[in-house]
N, CA, C and O atoms as CSV, one atom per row, in Angstrom:
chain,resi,resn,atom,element,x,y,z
A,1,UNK,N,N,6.218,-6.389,16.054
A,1,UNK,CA,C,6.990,-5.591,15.114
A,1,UNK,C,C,6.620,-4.105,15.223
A,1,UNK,O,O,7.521,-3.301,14.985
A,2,UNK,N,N,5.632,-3.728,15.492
A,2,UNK,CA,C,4.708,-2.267,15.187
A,2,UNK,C,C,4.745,-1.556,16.593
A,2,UNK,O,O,4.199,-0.470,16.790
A,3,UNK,N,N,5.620,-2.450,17.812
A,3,UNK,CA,C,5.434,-1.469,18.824
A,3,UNK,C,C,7.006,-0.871,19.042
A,3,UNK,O,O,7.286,-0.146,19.997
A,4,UNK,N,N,7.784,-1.198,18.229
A,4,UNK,CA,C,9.445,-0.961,18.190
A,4,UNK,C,C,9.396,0.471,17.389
A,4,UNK,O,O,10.240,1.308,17.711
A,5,UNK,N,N,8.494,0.778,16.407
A,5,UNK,CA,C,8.744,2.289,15.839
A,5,UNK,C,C,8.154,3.305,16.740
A,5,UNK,O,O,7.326,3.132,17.634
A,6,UNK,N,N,8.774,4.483,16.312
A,6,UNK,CA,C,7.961,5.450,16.686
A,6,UNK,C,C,7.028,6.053,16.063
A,6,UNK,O,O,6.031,6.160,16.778
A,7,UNK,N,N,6.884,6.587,14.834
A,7,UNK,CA,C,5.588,6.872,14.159
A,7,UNK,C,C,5.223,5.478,13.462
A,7,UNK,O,O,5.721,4.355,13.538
A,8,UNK,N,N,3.536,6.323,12.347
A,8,UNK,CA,C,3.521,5.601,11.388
A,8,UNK,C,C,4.153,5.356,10.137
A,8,UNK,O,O,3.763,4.470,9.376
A,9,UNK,N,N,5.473,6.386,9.805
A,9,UNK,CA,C,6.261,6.177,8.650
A,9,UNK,C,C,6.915,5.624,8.578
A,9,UNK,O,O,7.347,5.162,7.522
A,10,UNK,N,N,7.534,5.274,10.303
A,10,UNK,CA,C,8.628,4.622,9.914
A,10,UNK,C,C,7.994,3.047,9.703
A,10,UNK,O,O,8.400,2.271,8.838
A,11,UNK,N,N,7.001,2.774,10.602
A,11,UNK,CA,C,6.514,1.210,10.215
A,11,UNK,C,C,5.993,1.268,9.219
A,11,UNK,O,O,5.603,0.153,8.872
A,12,UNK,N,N,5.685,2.311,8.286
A,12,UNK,CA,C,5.256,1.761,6.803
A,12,UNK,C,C,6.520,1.542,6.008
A,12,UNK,O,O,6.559,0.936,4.937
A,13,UNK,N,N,7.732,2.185,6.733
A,13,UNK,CA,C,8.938,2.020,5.716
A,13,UNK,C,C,9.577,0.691,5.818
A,13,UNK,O,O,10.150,0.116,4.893
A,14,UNK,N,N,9.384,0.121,7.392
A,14,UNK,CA,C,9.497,-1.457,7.749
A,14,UNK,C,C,8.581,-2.071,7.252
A,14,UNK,O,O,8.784,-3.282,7.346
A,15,UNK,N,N,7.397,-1.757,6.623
A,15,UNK,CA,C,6.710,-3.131,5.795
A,15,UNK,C,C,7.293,-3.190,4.797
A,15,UNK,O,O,7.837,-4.188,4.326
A,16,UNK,N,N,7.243,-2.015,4.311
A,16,UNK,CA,C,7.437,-1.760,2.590
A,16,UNK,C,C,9.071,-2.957,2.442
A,16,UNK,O,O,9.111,-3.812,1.557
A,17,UNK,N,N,10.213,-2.776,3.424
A,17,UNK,CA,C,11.053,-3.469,3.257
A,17,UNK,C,C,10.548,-4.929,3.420
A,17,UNK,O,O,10.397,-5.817,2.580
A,18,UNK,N,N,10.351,-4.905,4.645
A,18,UNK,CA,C,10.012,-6.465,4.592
A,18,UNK,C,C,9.005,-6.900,3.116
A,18,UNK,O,O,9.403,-7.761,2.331
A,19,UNK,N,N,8.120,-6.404,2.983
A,19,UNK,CA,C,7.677,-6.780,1.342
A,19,UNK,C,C,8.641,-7.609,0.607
A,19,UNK,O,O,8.829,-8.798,0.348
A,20,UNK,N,N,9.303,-6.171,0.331
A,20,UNK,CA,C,10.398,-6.314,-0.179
A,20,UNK,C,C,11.587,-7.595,-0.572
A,20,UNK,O,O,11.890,-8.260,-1.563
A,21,UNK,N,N,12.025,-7.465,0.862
A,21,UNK,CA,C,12.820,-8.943,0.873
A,21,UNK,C,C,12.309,-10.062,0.989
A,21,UNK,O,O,12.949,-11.058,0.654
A,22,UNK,N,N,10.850,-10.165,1.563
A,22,UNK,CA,C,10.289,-11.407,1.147
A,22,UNK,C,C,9.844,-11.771,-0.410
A,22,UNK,O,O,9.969,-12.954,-0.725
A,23,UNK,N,N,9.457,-11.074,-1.168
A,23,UNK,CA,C,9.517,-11.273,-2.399
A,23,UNK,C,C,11.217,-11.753,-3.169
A,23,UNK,O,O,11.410,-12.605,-4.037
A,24,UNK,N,N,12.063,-11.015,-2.597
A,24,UNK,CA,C,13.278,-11.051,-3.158
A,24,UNK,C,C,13.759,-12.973,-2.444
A,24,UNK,O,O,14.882,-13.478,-2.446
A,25,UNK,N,N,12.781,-13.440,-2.061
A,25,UNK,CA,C,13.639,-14.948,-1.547
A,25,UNK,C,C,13.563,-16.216,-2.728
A,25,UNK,O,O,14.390,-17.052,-3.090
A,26,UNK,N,N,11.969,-15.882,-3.185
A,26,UNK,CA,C,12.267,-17.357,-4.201
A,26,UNK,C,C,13.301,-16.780,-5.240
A,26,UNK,O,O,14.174,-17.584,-4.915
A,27,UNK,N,N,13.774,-16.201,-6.008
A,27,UNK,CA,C,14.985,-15.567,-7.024
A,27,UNK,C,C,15.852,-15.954,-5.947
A,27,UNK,O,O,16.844,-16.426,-6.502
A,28,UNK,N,N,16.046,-16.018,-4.405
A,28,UNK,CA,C,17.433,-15.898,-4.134
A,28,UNK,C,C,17.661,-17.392,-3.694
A,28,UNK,O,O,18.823,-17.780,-3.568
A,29,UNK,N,N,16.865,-18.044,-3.512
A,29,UNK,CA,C,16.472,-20.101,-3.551
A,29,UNK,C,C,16.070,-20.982,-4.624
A,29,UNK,O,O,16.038,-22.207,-4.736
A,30,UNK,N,N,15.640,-19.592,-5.710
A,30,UNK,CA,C,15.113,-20.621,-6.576
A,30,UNK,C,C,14.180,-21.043,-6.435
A,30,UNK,O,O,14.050,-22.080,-7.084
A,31,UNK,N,N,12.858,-20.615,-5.534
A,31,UNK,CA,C,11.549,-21.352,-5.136
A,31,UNK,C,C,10.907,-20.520,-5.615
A,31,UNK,O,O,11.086,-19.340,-5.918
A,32,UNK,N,N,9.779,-21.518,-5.695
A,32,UNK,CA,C,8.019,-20.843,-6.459
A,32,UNK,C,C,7.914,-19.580,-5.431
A,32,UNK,O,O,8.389,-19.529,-4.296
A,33,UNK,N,N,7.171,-18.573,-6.117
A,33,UNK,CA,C,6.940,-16.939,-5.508
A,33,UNK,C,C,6.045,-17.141,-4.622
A,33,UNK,O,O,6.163,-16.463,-3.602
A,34,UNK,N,N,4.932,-18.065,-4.696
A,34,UNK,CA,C,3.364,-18.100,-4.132
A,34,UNK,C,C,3.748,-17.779,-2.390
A,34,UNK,O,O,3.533,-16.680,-1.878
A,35,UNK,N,N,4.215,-18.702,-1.800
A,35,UNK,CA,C,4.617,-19.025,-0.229
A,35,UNK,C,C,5.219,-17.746,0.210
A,35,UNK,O,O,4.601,-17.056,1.020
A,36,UNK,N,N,6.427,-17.345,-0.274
A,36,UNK,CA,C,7.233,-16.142,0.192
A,36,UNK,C,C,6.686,-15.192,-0.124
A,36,UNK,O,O,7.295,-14.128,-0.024
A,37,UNK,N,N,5.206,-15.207,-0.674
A,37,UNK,CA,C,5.265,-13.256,-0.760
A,37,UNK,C,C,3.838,-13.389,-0.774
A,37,UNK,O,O,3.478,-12.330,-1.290
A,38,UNK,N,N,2.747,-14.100,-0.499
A,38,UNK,CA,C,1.270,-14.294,0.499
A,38,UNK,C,C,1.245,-14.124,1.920
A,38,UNK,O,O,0.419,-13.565,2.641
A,39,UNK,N,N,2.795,-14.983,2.294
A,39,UNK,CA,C,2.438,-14.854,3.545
A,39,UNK,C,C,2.626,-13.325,4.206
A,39,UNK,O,O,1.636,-12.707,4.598
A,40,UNK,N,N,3.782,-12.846,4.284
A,40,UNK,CA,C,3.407,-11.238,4.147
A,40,UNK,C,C,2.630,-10.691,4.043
A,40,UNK,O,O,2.519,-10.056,5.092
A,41,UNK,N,N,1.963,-10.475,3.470
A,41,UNK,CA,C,0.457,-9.948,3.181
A,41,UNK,C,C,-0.221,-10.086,4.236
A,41,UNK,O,O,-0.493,-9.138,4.973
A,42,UNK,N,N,-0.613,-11.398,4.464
A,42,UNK,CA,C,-1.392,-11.793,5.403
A,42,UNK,C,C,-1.459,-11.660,6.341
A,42,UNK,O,O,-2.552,-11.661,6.907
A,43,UNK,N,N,-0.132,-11.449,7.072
A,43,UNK,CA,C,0.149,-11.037,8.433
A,43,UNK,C,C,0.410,-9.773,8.346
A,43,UNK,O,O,0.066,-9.277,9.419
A,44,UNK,N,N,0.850,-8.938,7.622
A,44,UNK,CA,C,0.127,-7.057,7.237
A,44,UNK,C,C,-0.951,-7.403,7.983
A,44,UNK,O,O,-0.908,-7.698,9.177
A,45,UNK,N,N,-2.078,-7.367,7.183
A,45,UNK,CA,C,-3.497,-7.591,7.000
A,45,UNK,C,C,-3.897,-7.475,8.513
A,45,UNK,O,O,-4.548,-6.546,8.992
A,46,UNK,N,N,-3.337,-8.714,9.286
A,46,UNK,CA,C,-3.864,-9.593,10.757
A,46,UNK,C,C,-3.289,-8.413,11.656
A,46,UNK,O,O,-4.111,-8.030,12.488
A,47,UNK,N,N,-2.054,-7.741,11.683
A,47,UNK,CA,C,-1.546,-6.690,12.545
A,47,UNK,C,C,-1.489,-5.535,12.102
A,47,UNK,O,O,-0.646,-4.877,12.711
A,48,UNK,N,N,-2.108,-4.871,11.153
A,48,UNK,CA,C,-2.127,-3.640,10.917
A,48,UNK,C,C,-3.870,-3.330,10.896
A,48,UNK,O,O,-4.655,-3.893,10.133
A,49,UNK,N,N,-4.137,-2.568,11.658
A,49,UNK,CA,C,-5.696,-2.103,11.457
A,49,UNK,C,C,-6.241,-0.822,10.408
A,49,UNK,O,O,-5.494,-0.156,9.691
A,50,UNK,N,N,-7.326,-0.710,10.488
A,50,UNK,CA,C,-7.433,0.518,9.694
A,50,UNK,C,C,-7.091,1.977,10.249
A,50,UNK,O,O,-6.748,2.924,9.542
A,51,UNK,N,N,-7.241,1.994,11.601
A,51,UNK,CA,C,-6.623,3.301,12.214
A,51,UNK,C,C,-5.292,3.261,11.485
A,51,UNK,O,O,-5.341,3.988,10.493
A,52,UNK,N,N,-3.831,2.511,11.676
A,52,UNK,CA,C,-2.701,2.619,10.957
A,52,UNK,C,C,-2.280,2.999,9.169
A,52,UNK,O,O,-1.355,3.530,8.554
A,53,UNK,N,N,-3.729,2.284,8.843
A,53,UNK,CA,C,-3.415,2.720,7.138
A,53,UNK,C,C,-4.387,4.556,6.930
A,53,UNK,O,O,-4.157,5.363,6.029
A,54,UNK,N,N,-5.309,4.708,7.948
A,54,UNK,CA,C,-5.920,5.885,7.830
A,54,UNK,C,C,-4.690,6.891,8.301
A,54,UNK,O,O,-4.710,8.011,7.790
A,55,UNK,N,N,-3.649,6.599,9.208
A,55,UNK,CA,C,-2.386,7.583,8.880
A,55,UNK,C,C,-1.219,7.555,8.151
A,55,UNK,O,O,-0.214,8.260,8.058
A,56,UNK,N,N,-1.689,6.416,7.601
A,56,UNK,CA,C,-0.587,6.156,6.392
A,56,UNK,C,C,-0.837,7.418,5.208
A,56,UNK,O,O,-0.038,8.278,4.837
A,57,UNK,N,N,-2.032,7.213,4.845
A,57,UNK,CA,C,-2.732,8.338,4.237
A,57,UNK,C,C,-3.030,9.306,4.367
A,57,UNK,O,O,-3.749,9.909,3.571
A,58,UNK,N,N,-2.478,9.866,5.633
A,58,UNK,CA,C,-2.336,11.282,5.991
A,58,UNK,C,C,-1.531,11.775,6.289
A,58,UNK,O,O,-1.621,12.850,6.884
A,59,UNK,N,N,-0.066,11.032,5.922
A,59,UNK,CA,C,1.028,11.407,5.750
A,59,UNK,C,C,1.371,12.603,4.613
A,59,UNK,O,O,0.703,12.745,3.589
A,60,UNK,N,N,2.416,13.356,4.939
A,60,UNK,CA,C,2.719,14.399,4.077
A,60,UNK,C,C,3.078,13.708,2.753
A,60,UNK,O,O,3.436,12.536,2.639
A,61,UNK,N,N,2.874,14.953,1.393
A,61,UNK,CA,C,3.412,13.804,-0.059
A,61,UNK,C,C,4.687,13.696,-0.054
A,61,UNK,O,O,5.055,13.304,-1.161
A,62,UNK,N,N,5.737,13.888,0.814
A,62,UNK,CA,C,6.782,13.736,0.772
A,62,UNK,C,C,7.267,12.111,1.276
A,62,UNK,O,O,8.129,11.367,0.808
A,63,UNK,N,N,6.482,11.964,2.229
A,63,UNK,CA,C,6.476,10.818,2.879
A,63,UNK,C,C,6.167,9.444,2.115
A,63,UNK,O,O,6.763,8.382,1.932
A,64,UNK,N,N,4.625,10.143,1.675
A,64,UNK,CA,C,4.336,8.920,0.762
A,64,UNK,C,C,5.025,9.001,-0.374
A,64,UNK,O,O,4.893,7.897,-0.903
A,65,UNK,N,N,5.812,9.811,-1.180
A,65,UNK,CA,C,6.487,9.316,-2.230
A,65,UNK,C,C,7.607,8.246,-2.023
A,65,UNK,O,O,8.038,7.387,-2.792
A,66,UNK,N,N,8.062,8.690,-0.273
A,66,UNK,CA,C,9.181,7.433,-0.110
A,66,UNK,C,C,8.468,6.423,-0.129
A,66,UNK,O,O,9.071,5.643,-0.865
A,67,UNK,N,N,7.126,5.722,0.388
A,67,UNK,CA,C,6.882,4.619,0.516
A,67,UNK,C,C,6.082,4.261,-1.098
A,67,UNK,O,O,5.069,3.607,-1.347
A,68,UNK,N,N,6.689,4.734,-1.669
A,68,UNK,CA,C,6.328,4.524,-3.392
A,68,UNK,C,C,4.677,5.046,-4.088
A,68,UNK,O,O,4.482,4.644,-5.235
A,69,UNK,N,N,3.684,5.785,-3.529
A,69,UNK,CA,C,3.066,6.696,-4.530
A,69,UNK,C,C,3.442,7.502,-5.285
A,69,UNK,O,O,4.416,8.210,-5.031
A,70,UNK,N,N,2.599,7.607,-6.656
A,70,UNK,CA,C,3.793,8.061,-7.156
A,70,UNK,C,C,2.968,9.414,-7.730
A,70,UNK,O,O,1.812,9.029,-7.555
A,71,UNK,N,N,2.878,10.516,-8.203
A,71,UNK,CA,C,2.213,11.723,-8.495
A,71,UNK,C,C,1.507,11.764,-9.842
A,71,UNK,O,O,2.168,11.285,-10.763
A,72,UNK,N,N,0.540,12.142,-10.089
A,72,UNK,CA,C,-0.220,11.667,-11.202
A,72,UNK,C,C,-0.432,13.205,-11.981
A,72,UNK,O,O,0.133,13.464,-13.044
A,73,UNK,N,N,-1.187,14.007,-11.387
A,73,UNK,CA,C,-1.152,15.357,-11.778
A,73,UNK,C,C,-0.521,16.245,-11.003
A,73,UNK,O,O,0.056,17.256,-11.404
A,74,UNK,N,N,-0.615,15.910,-9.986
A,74,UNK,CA,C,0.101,17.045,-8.776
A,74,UNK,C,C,0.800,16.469,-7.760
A,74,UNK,O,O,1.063,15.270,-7.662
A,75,UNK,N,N,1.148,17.488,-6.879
A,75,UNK,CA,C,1.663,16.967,-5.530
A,75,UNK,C,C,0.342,16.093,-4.713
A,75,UNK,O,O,0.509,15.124,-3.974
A,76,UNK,N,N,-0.604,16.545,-4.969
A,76,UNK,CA,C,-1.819,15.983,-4.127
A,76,UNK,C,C,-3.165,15.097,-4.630
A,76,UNK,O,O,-4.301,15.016,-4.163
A,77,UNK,N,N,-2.508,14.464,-5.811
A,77,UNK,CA,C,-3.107,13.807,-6.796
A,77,UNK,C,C,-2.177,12.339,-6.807
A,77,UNK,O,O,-1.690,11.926,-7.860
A,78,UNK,N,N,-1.976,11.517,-5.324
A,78,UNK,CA,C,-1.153,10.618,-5.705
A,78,UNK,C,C,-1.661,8.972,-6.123
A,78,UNK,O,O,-2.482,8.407,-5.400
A,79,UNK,N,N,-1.212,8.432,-7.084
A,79,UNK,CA,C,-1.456,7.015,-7.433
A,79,UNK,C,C,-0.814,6.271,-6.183
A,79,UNK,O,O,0.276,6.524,-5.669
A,80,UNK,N,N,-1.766,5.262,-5.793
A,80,UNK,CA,C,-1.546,4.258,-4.452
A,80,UNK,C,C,-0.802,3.094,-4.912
A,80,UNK,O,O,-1.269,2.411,-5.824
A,81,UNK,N,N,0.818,2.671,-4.123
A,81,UNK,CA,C,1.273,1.852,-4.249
A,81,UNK,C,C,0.455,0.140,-3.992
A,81,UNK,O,O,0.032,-0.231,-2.897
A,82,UNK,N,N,0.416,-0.371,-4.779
A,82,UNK,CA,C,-0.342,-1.747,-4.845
A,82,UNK,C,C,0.467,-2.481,-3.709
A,82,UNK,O,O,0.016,-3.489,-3.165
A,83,UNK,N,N,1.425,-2.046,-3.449
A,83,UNK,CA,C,2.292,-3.184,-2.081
A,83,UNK,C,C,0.772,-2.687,-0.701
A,83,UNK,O,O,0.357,-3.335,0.260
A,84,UNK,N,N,0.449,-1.633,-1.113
A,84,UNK,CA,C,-0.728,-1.366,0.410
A,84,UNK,C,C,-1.743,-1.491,-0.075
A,84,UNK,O,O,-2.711,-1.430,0.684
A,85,UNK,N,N,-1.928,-1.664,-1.168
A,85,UNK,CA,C,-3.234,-2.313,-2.072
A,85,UNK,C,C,-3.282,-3.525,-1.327
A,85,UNK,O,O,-4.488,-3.765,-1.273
A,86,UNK,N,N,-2.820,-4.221,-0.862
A,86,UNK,CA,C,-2.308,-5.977,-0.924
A,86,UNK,C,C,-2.455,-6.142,0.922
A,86,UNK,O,O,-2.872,-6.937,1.764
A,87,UNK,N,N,-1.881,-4.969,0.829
A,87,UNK,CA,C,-2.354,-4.978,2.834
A,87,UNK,C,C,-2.745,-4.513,3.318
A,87,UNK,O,O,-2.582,-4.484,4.538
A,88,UNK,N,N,-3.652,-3.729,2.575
A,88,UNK,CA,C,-5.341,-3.209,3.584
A,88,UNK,C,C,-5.836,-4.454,4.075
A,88,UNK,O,O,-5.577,-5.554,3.589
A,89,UNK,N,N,-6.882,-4.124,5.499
A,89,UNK,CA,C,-7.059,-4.725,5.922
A,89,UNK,C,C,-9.175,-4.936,5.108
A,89,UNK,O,O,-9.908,-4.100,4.581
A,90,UNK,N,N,-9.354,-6.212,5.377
A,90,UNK,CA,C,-10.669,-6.251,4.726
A,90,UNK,C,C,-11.837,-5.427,5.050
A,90,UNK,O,O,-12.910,-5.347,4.452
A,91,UNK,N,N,-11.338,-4.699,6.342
A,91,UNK,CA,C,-12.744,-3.552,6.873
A,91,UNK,C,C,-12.112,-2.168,6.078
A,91,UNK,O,O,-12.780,-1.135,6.113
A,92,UNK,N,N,-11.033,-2.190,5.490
A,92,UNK,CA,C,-10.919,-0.866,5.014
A,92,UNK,C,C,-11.443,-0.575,3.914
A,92,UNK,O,O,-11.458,-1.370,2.974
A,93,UNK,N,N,-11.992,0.700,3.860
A,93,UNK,CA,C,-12.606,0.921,2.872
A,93,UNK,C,C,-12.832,2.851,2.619
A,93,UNK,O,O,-13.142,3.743,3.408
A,94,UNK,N,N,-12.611,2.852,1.653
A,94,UNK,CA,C,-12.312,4.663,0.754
A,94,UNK,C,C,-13.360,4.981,-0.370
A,94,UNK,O,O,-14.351,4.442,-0.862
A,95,UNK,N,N,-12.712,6.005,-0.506
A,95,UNK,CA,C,-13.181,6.005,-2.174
A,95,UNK,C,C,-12.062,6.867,-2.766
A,95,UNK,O,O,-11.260,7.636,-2.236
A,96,UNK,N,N,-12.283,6.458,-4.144
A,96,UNK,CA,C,-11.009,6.473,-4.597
A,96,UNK,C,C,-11.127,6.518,-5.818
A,96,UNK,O,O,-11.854,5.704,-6.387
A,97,UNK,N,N,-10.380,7.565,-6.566
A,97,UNK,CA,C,-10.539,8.147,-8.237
A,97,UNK,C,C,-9.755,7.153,-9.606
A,97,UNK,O,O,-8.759,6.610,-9.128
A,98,UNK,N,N,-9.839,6.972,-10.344
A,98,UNK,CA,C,-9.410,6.221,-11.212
A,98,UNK,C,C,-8.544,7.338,-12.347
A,98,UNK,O,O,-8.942,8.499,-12.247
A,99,UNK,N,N,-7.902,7.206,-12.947
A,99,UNK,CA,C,-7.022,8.289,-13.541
A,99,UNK,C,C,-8.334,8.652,-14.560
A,99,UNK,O,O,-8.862,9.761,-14.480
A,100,UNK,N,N,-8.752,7.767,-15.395
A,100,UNK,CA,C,-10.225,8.192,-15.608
A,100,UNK,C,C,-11.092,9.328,-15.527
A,100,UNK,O,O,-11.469,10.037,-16.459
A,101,UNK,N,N,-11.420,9.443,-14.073
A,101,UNK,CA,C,-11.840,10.610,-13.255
A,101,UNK,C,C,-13.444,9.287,-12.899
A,101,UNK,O,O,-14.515,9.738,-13.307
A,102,UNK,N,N,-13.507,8.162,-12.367
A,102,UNK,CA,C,-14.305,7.412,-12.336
A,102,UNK,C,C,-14.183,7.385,-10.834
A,102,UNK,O,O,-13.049,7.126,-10.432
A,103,UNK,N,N,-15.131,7.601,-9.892
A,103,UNK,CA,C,-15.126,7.293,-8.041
A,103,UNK,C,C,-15.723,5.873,-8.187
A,103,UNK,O,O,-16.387,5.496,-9.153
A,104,UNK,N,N,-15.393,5.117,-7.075
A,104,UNK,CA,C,-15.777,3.958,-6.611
A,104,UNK,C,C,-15.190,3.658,-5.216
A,104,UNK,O,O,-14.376,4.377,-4.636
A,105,UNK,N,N,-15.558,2.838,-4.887
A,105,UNK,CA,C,-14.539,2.193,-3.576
A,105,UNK,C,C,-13.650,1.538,-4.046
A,105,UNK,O,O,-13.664,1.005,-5.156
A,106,UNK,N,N,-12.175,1.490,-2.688
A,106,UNK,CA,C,-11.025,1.005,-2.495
A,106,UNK,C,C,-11.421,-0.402,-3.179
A,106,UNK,O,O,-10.557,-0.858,-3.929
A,107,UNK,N,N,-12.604,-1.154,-3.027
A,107,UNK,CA,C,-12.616,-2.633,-2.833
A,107,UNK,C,C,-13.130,-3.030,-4.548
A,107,UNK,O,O,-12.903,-4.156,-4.989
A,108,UNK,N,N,-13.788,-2.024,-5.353
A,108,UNK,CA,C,-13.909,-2.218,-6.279
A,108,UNK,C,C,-13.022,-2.247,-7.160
A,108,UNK,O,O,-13.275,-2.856,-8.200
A,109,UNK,N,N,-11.477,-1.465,-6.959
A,109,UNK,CA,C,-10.605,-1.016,-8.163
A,109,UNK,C,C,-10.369,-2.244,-9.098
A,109,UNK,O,O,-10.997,-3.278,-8.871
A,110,UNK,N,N,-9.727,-2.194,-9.857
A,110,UNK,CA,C,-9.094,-3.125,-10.742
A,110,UNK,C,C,-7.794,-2.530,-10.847
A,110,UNK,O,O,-7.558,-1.360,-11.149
A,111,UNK,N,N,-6.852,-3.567,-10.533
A,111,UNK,CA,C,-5.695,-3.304,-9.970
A,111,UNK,C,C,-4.735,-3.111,-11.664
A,111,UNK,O,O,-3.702,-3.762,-11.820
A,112,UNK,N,N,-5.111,-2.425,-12.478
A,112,UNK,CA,C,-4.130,-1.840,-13.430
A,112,UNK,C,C,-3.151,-0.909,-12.694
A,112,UNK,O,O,-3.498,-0.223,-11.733
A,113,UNK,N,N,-1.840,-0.928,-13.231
A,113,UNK,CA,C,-0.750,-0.318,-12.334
A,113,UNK,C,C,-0.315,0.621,-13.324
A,113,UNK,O,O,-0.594,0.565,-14.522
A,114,UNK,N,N,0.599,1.752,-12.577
A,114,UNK,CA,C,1.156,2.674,-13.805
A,114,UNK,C,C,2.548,2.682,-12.459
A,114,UNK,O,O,2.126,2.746,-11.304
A,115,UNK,N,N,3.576,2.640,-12.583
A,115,UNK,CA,C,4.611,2.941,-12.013
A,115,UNK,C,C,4.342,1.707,-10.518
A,115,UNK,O,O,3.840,2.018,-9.438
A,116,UNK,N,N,4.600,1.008,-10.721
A,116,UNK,CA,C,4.132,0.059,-9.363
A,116,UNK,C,C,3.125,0.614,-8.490
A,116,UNK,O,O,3.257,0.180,-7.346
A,117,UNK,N,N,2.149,1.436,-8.631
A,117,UNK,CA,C,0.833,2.174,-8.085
A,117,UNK,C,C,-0.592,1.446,-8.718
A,117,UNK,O,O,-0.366,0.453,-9.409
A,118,UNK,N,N,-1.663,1.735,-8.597
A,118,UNK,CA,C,-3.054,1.573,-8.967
A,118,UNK,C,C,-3.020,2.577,-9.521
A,118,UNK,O,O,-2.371,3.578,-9.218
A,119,UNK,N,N,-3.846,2.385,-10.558
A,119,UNK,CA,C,-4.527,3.985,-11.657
A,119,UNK,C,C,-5.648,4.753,-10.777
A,119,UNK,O,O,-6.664,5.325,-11.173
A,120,UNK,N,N,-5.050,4.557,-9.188
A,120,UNK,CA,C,-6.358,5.386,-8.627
A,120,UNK,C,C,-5.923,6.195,-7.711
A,120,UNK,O,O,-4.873,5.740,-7.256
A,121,UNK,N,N,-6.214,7.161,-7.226
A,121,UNK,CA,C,-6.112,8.238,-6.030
A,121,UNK,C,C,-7.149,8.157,-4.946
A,121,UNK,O,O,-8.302,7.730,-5.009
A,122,UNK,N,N,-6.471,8.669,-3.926
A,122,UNK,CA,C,-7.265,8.655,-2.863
A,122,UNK,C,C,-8.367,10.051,-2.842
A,122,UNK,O,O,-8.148,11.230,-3.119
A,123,UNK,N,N,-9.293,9.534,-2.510
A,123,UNK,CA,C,-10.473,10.970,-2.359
A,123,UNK,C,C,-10.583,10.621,-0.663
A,123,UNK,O,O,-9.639,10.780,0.111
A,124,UNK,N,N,-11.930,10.117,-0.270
A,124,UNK,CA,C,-11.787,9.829,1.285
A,124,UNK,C,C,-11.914,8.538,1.592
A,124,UNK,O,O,-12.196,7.762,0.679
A,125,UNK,N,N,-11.694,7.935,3.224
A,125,UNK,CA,C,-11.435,7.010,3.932
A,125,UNK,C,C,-12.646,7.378,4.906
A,125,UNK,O,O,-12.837,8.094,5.889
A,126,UNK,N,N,-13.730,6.033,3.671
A,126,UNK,CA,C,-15.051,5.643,4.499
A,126,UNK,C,C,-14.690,5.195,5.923
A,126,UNK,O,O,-15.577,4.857,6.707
């Protein structure tokens, strides 16, 4: 899937869909959510490395607002969409602000959401 784009925006804009419509299948069958929207994830996870999400995050804020962060105080203060919460890969790891003003790592947050985001911002990518 990831060798058909040309940058990294546009394959974050092809996950974000695929997310997307895989969630949108049990509502459109009528089936339990669990199956249609784990497995996604998982295979994120298995083909996306941390080099790919470290330029996900160094995308301009214009970019990432399309792939749904959403602005908290500023242009450069953005809350992280939980759809890439869900598909980091398990070696990735940041640190990362809590609206709070609390640092911790990516792996510690507690996934409270404000606008389909985490209540956290990115600082750096341990």
């Amino acid at each position: 899937m990831a060798k058909i784009f040309q940058n990294t925006f546009e394959r974050a804009i092809v996950l974000m869909a695929y997310i997307a419509n895989q969630a949108a299948y049990p509502t459109a069958y009528n089936q339990d959510a669990n199956s249609w929207v784990k497995e996604p994830f998982k295979k994120i996870k298995e083909q996306y490395d941390v080099n790919f999400w470290k330029e996900v995050f160094d995308l301009d804020s214009h970019s990432k607002l399309l792939l749904g962060f959403r602005m908290w105080t500023d242009e450069n203060d953005l809350l992280i969409p939980i759809w890439i919460i869900e598909s980091l890969p398990d070696d990735f790891d940041a640190t990362v602000e809590s609206i709070s003003g609390k640092r911790c790592s990516i792996k510690e947050i507690d996934k409270d959401t404000r606008a389909g985001c985490v209540a956290y911002t990115m600082i750096k990518i341990n």
